[in-house]
C-alpha positions as CSV (number, residue, x, y, z in Angstrom):
1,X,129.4,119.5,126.7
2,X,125.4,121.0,126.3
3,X,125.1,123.6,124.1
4,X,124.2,125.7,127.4
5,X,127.4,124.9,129.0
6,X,128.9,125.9,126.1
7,X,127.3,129.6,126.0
8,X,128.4,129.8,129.6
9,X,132.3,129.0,128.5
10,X,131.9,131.4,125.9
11,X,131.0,134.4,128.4
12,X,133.3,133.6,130.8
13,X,136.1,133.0,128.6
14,X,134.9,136.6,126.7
15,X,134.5,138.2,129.8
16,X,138.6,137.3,131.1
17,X,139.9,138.2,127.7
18,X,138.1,141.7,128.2
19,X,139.5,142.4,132.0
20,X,142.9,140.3,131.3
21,X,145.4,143.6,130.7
22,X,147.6,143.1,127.5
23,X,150.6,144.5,128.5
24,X,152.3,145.3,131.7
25,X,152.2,148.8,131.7
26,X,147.8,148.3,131.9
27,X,148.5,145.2,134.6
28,X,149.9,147.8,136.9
29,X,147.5,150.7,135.4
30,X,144.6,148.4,136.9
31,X,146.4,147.3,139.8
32,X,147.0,151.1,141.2
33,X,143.6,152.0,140.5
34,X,142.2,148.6,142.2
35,X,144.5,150.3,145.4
36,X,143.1,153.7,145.2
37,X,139.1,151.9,145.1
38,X,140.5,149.0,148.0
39,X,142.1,152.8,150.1
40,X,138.9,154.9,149.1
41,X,136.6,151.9,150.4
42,X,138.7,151.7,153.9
43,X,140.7,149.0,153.0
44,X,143.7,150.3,154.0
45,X,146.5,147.3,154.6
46,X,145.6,146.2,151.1
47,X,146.2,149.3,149.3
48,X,149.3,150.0,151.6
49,X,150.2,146.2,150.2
50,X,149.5,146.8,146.2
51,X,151.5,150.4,146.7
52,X,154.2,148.8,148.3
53,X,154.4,145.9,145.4
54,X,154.1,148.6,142.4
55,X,156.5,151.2,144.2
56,X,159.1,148.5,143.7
57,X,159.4,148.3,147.6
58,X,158.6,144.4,147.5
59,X,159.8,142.2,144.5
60,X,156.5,140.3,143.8
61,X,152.9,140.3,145.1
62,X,153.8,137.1,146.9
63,X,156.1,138.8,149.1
64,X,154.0,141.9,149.3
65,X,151.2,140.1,151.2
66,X,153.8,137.9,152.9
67,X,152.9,135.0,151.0
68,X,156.2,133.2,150.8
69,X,157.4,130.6,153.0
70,X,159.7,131.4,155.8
71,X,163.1,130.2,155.7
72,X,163.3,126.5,157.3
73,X,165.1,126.9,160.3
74,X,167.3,124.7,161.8
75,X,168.4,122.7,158.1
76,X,171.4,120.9,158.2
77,X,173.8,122.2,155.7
78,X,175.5,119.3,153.1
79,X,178.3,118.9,155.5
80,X,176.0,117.9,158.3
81,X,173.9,115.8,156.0
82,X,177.0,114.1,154.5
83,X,177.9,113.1,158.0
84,X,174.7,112.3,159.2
85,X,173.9,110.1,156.7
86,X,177.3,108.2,157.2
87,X,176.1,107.6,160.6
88,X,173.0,106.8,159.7
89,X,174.4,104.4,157.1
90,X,176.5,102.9,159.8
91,X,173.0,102.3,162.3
92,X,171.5,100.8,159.5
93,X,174.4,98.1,158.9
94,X,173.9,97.3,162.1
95,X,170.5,96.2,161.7
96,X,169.3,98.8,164.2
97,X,165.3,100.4,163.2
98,X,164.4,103.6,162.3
99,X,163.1,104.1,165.6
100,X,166.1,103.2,167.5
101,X,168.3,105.4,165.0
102,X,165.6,108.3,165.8
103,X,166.1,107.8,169.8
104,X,169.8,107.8,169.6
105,X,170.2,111.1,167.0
106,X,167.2,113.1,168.2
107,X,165.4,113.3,165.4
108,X,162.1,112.9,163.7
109,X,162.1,109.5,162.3
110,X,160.9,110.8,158.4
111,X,163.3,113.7,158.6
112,X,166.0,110.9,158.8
113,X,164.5,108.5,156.2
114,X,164.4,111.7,153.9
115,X,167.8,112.8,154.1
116,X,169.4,109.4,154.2
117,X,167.1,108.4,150.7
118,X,168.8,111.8,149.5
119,X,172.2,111.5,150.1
120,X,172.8,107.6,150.3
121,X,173.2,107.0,146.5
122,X,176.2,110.1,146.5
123,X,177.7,108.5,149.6
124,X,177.2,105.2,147.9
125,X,178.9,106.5,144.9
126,X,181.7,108.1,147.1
127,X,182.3,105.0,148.8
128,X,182.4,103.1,145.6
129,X,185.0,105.7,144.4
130,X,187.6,105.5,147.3
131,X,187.4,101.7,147.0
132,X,188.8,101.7,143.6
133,X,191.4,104.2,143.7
134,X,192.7,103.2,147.1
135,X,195.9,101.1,146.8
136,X,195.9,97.6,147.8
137,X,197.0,96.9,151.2
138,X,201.0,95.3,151.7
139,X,201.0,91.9,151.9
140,X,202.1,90.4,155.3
141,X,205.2,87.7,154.7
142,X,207.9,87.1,152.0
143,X,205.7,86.8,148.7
């Protein structure tokens, strides 16, 4: 590092230190007054969004601006995985392709390859389970 890049470091890093608040009672100190300036300046939404976070109404500044993702719709819960992987482990015993197992479930084709590489080592497990405790089948014939 040049010994100007290093005077730069040095007043930048002095300069956060001096606006970085210490405690939180001078984080939301700065933050209401940064509202009343953004409402004072016509800023309105933001304000109404930094009041909203520090009146408790929204439980981070994340959700405040609306910054956290959505809920995924339409994710199939474990049961569905379980049995969708099953199936899926079945297609695949039968040599068919990803593409073909896509086609005949209706879905997208990495969606599939995901949940199968998730679930396949518990249903692997699972299987390898119920083959040890089941009980040997009878015997056909006198023994």
């Amino acid at each position: 590092m040049t010994p100007r890049e290093a005077r730069w470091r040095e007043r930048v890093e002095a300069d956060y230190a001096r606006l970085r608040p210490r405690t939180t009672a001078e984080a939301h100190r700065k933050l209401w007054r940064l509202a009343r300036e953004l409402k004072r300046h016509g800023f309105e939404s933001g304000a109404a969004v930094l009041l909203a976070y520090l009146s408790g109404h929204a439980g981070s500044l994340d959700e405040a601006f609306g910054l956290q993702a959505p809920a995924k719709a339409g994710r199939p819960r474990d049961a569905a995985v379980d049995t969708l992987t099953r199936r899926i482990s079945a297609m695949r015993r039968a040599r068919r392709s990803w593409a073909q197992i896509a086609d005949e479930l209706g879905g997208d084709e990495r969606e599939l390859r995901r949940a199968y590489a998730l679930r396949r080592p518990q249903l692997m497990a699972a299987e390898i389970d119920r083959r040890l405790t089941a009980k040997p089948p009878k015997r056909k014939g006198g023994g």
